[in-house]
C-alpha positions in Angstrom: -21.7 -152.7 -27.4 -22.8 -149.2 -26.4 -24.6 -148.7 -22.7 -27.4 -145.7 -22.9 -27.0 -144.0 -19.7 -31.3 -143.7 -19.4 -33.7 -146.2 -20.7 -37.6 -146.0 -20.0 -38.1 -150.2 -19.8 -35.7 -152.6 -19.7 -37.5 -155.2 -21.7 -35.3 -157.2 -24.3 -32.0 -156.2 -22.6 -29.8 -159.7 -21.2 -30.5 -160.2 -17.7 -27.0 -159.3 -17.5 -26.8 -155.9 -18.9 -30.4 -155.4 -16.9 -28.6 -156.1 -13.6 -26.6 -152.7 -14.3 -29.6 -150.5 -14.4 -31.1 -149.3 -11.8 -34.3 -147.9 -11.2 -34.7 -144.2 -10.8 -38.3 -141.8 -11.2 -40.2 -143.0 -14.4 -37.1 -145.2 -15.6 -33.9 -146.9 -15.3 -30.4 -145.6 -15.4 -26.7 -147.4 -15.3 -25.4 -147.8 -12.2 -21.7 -146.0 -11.7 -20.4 -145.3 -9.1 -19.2 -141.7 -9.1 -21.4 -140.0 -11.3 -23.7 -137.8 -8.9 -27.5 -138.6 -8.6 -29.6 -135.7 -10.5 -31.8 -134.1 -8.0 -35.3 -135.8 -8.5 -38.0 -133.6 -8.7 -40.6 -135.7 -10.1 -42.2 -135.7 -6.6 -42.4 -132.3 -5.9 -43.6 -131.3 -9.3 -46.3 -134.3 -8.7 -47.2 -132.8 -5.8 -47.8 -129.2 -6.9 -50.0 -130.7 -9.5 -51.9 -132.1 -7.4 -52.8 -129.3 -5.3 -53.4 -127.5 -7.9 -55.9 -129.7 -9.5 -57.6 -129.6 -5.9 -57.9 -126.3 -5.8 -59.6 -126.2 -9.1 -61.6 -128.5 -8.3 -62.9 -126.8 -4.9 -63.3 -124.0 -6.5 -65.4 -125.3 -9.4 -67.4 -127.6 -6.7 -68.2 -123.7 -4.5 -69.0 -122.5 -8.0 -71.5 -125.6 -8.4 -73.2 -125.4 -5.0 -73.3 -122.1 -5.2 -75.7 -122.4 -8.6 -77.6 -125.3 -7.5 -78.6 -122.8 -4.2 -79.5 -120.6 -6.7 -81.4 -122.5 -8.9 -83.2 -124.5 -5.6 -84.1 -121.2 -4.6 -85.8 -120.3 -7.7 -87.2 -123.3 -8.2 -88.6 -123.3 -4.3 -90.0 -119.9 -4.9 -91.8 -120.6 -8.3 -93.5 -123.5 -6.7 -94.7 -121.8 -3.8 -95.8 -119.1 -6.0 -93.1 -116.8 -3.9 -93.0 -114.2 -7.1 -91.2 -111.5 -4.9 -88.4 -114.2 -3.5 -88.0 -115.4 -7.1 -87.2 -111.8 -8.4 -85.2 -111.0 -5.8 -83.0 -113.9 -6.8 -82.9 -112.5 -10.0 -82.0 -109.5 -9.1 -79.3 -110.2 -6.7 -77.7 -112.1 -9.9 -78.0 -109.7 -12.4 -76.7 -106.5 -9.6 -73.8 -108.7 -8.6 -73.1 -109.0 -12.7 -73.8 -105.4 -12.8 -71.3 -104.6 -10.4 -68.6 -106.5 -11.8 -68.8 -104.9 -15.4 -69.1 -101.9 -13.7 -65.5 -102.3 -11.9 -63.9 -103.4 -15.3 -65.5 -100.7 -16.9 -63.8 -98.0 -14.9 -60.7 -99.3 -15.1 -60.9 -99.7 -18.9 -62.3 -95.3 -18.5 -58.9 -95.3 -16.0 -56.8 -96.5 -18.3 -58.4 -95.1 -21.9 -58.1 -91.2 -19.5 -54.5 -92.0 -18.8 -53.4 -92.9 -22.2 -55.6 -89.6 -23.9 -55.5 -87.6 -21.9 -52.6 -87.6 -19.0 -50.0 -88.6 -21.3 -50.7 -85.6 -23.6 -51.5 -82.6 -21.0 -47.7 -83.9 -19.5 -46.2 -83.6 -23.2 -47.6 -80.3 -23.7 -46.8 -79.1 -20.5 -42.9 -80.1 -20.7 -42.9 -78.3 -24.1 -44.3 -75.1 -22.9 -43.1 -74.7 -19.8 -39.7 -73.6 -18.2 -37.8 -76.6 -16.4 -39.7 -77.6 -13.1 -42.6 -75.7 -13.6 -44.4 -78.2 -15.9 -46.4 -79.3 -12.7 -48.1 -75.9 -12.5 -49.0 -76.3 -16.6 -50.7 -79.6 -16.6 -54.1 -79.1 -13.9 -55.0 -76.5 -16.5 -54.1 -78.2 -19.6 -56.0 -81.1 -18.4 -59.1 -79.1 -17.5 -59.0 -78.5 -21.2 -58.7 -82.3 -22.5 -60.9 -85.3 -22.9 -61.3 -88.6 -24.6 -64.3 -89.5 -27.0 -64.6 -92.5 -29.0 -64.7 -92.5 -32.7 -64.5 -95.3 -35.4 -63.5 -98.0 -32.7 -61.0 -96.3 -31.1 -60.7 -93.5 -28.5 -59.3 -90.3 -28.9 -58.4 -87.3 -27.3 -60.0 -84.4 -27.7 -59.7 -80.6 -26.9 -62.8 -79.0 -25.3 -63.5 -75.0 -24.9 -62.9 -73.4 -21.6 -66.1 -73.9 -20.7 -65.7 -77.5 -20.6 -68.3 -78.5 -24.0 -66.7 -80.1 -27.2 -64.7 -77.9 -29.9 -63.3 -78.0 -33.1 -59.7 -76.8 -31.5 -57.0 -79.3 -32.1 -53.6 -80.6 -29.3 -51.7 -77.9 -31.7 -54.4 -75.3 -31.0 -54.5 -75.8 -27.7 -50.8 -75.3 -27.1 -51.0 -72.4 -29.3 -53.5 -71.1 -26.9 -51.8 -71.6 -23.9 -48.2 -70.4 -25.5 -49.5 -66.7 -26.0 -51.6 -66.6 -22.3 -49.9 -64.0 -20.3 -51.3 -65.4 -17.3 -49.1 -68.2 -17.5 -45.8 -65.8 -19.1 -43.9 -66.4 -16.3 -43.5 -69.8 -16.8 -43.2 -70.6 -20.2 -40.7 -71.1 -22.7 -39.7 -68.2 -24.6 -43.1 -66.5 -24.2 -44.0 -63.8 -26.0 -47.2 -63.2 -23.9 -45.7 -60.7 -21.8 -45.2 -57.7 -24.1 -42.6 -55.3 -23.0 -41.8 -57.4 -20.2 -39.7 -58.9 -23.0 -36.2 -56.8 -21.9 -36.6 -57.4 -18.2 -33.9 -59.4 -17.7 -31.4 -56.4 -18.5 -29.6 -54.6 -16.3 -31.8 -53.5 -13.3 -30.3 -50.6 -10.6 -27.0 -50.9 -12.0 -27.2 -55.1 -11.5 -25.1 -57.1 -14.0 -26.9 -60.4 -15.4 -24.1 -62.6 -13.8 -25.3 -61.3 -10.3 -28.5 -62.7 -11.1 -27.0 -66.2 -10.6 -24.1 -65.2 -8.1 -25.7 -66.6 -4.8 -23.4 -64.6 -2.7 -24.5 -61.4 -4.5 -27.6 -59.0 -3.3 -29.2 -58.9 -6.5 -29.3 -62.7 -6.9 -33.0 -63.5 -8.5 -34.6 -66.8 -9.3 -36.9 -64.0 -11.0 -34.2 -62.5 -13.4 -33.2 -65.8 -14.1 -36.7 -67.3 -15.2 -36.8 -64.1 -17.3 -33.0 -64.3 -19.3 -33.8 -68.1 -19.6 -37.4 -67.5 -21.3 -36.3 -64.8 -23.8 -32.6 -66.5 -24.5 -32.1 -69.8 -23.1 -28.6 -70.0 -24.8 -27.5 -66.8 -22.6 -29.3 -68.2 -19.6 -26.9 -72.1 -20.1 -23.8 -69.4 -20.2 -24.2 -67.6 -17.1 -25.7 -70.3 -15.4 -22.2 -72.3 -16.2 -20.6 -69.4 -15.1 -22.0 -69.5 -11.7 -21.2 -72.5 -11.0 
């Protein structure tokens, strides 16, 4: 005859074969000697239970009082013809309400802003601009951005540099900014700055390697910013170079 190690009851079973079990948490198991004792946590899950239920329960019962105040107030007020105490308990409820759909409602705007209009003024400025000087790109491209909701769902939106609503597109935009002078000297291959276009060559007789030659006089973050915008393939080669 086979022994189950675990049994819930031990109803039916020979006194004999009973005598073997003992009783452990919500059962029985065979008693044998050498086999280690499973670590009962029956009591301590029983117990976290419990205060959890509790504190539901408090909370609901603060909940409760906290109506029937409420609703004693109101109910003390309309008998005794207090019409301003009555209103002000109204009021109370519908500004604390108001409050709280207020705070969710900004950080739905928080997180609707960061997702149309954060996320795409960085993208736009790490295309356009040289390496590091995305930072200086994207409090302008943002100035230019802004989210609007249409069929269910929000967008983002390009406005004018004025700030009102336009027909220009995130491919505009970037077009705009890509051919700005203003913002030449840190862009990617920009062709904003006209003749400037030949300024990294030779300068008072300075090679281009000495531009990245740190022990040289005519080292220039300049020069290099320049070679790198109009041929970023010759700016990797000397930069390899130097080091």
């Amino acid at each position: 005859m086979t022994l189950k190690y675990k049994l819930d009851t031990l109803e039916g079973l020979d006194d004999n074969i009973a005598e073997m079990y003992a009783k452990q948490g919500d059962g029985y198991v065979l008693a044998i000697d050498g086999i280690p004792k499973p670590d009962d946590t029956s009591g301590l899950k029983a117990k976290v239970n419990e205060l959890l239920a509790e504190k539901k329960t408090e909370k609901e019962k603060r909940q409760k009082a906290e109506d029937d105040a409420r609703v004693s107030a109101a109910d003390k007020a309309r008998k005794d013809g207090d019409i301003e105490a009555l209103e002000k308990s109204w009021s109370d409820k519908f500004s604390a309400r108001e409050t709280e759909l207020s705070k969710e409602i900004d950080a739905m705007k928080g997180s609707v802003s960061s997702m149309t209009v954060d996320s795409v003024a960085v993208r736009l400025a790490t295309e356009l601009a040289l390496p590091g000087s995305a930072d200086l790109l994207i409090p302008h491209i943002k100035s230019r951005l802004g989210s609007e909701l249409r069929d269910g769902q929000y967008v983002t939106v390009v406005n004018d540099k004025d700030g009102r609503p336009s027909a220009f597109t995130v491919d505009d935009l970037k077009a705009e900014f890509s051919s700005n002078a203003a913002f030449a000297p840190v862009l990617v291959g920009s062709k904003a700055a006209g003749g400037g276009a030949q300024g990294h060559k030779s300068s008072a007789g300075a090679k281009e390697a000495d531009y990245f030659d740190k022990k040289s006089p005519s080292y220039s973050k300049t020069k290099q910013t320049e070679i790198y915008r109009d041929d970023p393939a010759r700016y990797n080669e000397l930069q390899s170079a130097s080091s």
